[in-house]
N, C-alpha and C positions, 0 to 999 in steps of 0.2 A: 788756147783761150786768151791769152796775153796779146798775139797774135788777132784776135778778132776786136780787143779792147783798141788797139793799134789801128786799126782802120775804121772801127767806129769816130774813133776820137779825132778824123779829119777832117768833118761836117763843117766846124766852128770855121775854118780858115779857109774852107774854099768857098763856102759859103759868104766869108766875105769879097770873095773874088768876082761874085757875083754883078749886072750891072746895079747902079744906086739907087733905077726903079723896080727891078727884079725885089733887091733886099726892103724896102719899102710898101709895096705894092704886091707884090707878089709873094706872100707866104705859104696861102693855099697852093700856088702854081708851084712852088718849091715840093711843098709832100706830095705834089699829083707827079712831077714829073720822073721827083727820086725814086717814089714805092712801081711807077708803070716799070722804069729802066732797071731798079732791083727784080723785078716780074718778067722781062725779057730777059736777063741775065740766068732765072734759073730757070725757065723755058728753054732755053738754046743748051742751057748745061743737059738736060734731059733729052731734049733731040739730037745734040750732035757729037757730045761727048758720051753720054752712056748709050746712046741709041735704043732707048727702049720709050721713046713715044711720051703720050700723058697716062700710059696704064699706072706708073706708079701713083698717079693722084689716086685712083679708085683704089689701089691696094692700100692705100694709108688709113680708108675707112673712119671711122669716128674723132679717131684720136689724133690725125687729118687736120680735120674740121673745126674741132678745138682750138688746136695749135697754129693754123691758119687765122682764124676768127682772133685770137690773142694777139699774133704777127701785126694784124690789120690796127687793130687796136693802136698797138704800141709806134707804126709809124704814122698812126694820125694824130693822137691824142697831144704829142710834145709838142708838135706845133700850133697845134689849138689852143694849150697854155701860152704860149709863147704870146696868142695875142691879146691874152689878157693881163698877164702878172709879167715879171723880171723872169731875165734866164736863171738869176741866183734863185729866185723864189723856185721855178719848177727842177732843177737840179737839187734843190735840198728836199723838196717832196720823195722827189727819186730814189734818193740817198735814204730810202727806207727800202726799198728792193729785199735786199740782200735778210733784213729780219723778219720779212714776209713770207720770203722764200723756205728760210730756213723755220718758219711756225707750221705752214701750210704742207711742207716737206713730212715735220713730226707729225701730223693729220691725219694723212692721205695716207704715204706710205709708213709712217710706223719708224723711219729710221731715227737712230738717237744721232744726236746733234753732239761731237763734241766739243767738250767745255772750253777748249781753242779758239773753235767755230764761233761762239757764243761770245767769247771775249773779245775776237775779231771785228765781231761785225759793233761790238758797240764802240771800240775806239776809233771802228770807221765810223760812223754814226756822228759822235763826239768830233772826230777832225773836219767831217762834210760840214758842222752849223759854226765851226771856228772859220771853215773858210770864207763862208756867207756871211755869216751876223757883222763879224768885227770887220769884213773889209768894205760895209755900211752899202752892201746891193739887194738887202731883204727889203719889201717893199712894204706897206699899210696891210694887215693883216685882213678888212675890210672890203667890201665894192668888189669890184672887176677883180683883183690880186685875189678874193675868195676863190671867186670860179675861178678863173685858172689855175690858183692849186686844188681844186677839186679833181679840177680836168687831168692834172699832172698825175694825180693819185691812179689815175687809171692805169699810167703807164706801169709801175710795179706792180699792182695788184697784177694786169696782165701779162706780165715778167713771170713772177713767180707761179701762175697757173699752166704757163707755160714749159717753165722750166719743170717743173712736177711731171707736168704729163710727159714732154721727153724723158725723165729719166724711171718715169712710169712702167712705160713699153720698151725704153731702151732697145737690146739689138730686134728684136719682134716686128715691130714697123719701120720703115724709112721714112720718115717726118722730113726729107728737103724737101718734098712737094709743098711742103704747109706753108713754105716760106712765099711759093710762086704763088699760094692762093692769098697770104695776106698781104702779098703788092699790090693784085687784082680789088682784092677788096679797098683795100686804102683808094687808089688809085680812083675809081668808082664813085668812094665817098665823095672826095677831093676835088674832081673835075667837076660838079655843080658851083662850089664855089672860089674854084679859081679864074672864074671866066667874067669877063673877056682876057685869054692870055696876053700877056705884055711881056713875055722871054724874047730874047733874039738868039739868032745863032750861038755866038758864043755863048749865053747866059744855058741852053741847052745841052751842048756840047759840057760845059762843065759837071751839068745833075745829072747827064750819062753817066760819065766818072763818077760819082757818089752814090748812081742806084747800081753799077756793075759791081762796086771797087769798097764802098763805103758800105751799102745796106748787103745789097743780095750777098757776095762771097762771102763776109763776116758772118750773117745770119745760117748761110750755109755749113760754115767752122763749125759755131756753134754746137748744130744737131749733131755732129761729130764728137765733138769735145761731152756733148751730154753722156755719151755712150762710155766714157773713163773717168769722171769726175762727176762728183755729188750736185746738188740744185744750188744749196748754199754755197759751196767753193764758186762756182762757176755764176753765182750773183754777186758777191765780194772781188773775183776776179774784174768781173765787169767795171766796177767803181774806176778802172785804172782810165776808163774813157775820160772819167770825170779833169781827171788828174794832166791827163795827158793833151785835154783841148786846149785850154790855156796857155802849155806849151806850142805849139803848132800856133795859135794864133799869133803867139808873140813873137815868133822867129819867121812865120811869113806875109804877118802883115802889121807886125810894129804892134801890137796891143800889150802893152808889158803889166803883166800881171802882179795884182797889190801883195803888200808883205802878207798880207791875210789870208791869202793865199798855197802863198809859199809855205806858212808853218802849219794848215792843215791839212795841204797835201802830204807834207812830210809824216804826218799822223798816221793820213789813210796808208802809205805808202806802207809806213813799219806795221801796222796792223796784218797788211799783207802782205807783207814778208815773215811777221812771224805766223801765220798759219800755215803758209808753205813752207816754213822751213819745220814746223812741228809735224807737219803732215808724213812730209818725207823721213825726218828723223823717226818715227812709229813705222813706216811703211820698211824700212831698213832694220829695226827690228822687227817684227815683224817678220820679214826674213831669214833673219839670222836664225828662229828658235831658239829654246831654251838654250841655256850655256850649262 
């Protein structure tokens, strides 16, 4: 999971690699060409690596179509915000992921949440509006900055519905298909209003790289990582994309990130570090048995 938080969180920097009408002009064209190339990436993984065809779409059945339907969601939605509010504005809507996941989690499936969990996600919570507020990139609460974090909201709500249902069905269904269908869907959305395209070669060639490399294999980690680790851990995990873009941009394309920054990623960071280290420490006893 740490591992898929790491290739998510390369969006921000190659993105700016992009050309300077691409990143201007081209937003829609950025989600339509990421979620298609994430969607041929787990296409080809099903044709040529497992060789068993598209029959696993139809064996994934309902829970499929959910989690596909959620996927679709979640790579449209962030940049729909994006064109209405701040990236700080729809990164802090986000940065509720992880206490959705873990409400909807107690719900659905019934699991108790521990008091770890609970503690974690609010001094991530607490570090995520330290990083926004004070380094002055929240925007007018009002107008357009509404809708877009309206629109942001969708993306956790769809996280956690998602992640539920993964660990719902766990090893029962293989949910990678869901990933291929909510590229298709996105994809689909996205091409009405990214046209007339304005990418060129290289501006393509680069959101290759981000739908093989950034969406599809990370999104693929995931459903894996569902199958060992709780909804909550593996929404908290997530947060480390947050953490880790502003790194990546600033080391490859000069963006050096405000002190404001710096002292609430340090927050989210210890938060998630101490739930993985109380995790494991339980998990070790645990083991051990009684003495």
């Amino acid at each position: 999971m740490v591992l898929v938080a790491l290739l998510w969180s390369t969006a921000g920097v190659v993105t700016r690699w992009l050309s300077p009408q691409m990143q201007t002009d081209g937003r829609f064209e950025i989600t339509f060409w990421r979620a298609l190339f994430a969607a041929l990436f787990v296409a080809g993984y099903l044709l040529l690596v497992r060789r068993e065809g598209l029959r696993p779409l139809l064996a994934a059945g309902v829970p499929g179509l959910i989690s596909g339907a959620m996927w679709g969601v979640m790579f449209s939605a962030f940049m729909l915000a994006l064109t209405f509010t701040t990236t700080a504005n729809t990164l802090l809507v986000m940065s509720v992921g992880p206490l959705l996941t873990a409400l909807l989690t107690r719900a659905v499936i019934g699991t108790p949440i521990a008091t770890r969990t609970w503690v974690a996600i609010a001094a991530a919570m607490i570090g995520m509006g330290w990083m926004f507020a004070f380094a002055g990139g929240v925007g007018p609460p009002g107008g357009a900055h509404l809708l877009g974090m309206l629109i942001a909201l969708a993306v956790p709500v769809a996280s956690a519905i998602n992640l539920v249902t993964l660990n719902k069905v766990q090893a029962r269904v293989d949910l990678v298909p869901a990933v291929l269908i909510g590229g298709v869907l996105a994809a689909a959305a996205m091409l009405p209003l990214a046209l007339p395209l304005v990418g060129g070669a290289r501006d393509i060639a680069l959101l290759a790289a981000l739908g093989f490399f950034q969406l599809g294999l990370p999104c693929m980690l995931m459903v894996h990582a569902a199958r060992y680790l709780s909804a909550p851990q593996i929404a908290l995990l997530a947060l480390l994309e947050v953490l880790l873009g502003p790194l990546w941009a600033w080391l490859g394309a000069g963006e050096v990130p405000a002190a404001a920054t710096v002292y609430g990623g340090a927050i989210v960071l210890a938060a998630l570090v101490f739930n993985e280290a109380a995790r494991l420490r339980g998990d070790s006893a645990a083991r051990a048995g009684p003495t």
